[in-house]
C-alpha positions as CSV (number, residue, x, y, z in Angstrom):
1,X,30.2,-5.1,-16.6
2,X,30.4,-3.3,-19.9
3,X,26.1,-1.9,-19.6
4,X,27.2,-0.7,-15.9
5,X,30.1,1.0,-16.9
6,X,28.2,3.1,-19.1
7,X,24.7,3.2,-17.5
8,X,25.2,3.0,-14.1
9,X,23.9,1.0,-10.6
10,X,20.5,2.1,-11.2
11,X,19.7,1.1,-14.5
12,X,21.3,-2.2,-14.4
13,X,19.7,-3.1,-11.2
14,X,16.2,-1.8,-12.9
15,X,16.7,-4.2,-15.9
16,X,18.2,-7.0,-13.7
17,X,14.8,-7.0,-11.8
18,X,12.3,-6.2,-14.9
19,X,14.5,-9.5,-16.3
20,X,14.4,-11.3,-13.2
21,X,10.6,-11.0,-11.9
22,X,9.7,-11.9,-16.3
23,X,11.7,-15.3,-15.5
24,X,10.4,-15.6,-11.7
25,X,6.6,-15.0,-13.1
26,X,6.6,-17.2,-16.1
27,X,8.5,-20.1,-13.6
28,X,5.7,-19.7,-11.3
29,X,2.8,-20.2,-14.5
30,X,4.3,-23.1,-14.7
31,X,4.4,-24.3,-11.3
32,X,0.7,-22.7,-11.2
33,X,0.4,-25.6,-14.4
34,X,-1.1,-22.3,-16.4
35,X,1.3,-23.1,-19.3
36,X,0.6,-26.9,-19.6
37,X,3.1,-29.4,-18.9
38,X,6.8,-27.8,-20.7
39,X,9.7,-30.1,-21.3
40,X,12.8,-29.6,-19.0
41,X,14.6,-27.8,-21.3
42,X,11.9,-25.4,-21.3
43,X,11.8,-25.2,-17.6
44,X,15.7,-24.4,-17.8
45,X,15.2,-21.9,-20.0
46,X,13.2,-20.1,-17.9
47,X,15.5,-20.7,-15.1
48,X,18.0,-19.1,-17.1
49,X,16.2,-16.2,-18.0
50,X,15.4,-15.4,-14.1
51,X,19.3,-16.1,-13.3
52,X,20.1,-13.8,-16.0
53,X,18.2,-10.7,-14.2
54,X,20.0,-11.6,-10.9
55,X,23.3,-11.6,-12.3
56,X,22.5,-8.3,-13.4
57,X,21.6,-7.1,-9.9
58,X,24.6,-8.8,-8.3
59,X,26.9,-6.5,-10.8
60,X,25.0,-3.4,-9.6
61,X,25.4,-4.3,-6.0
62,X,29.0,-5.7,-6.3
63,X,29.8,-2.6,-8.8
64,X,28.4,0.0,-6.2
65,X,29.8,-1.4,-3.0
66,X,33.6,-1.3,-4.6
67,X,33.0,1.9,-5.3
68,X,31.6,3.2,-2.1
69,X,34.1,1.0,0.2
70,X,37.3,1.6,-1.9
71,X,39.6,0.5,1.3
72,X,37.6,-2.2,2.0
73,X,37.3,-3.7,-1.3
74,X,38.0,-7.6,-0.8
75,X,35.8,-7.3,2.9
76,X,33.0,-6.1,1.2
77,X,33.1,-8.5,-2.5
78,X,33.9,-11.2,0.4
79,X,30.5,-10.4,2.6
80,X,28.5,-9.9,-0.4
81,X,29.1,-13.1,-2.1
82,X,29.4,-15.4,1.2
83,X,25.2,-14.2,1.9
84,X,24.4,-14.6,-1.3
85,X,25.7,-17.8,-1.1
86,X,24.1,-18.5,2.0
87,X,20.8,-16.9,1.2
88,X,19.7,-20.2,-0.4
89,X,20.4,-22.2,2.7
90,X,18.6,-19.6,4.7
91,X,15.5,-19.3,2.5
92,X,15.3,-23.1,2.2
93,X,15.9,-24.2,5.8
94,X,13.2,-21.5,6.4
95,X,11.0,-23.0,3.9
96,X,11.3,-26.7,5.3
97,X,10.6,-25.3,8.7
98,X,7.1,-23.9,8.0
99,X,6.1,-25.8,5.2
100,X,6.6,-29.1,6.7
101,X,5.9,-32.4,3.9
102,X,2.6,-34.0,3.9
103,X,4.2,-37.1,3.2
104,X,3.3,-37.2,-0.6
105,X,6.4,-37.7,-3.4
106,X,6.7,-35.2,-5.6
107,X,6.8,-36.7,-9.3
């Protein structure tokens, strides 16, 4: 909010992705088991770093899109949050559908 307000869309979105691929690659070293076996908290952590980023490209989108659309204001927040809401469904049912199980738990 406050960082957009003064910098604008493009350099929050910039550090939202720079912050957001960080958490995404250090979650995948240790999915990759390149950073030996972390405690959950640690795994959260990371989460939260790569949550972080994307909250900071949500406010860039959702910032830019009020402004552009000022008439339109509650259609557009509405049709921005209900995909990115549903992009998890998507990208999981997507997921499931060509990377079927092999029949092995996960532990």
């Amino acid at each position: 909010g406050v960082f957009y307000d003064r910098a604008g869309p493009k350099l929050t979105g910039l550090i939202g992705a720079i912050v957001s691929a960080f958490g995404y690659f250090l979650i995948f070293q240790v999915t990759a088991d390149n950073l030996g076996s972390p405690s959950v908290y640690t795994v959260a952590f990371l989460f939260a770093i790569a949550w972080q980023g994307c909250s900071w490209e949500d406010t860039a989108a959702i910032g830019t899109s009020v402004k552009n659309f000022p008439h339109d204001r509650g259609l557009v927040l509405g049709l921005l949050k209900s995909f990115f809401g549903l992009s998890g469904a998507i990208v999981s049912s997507l997921a499931a559908g060509f990377f079927p199980s092999s029949g092995k738990e996960v532990n």
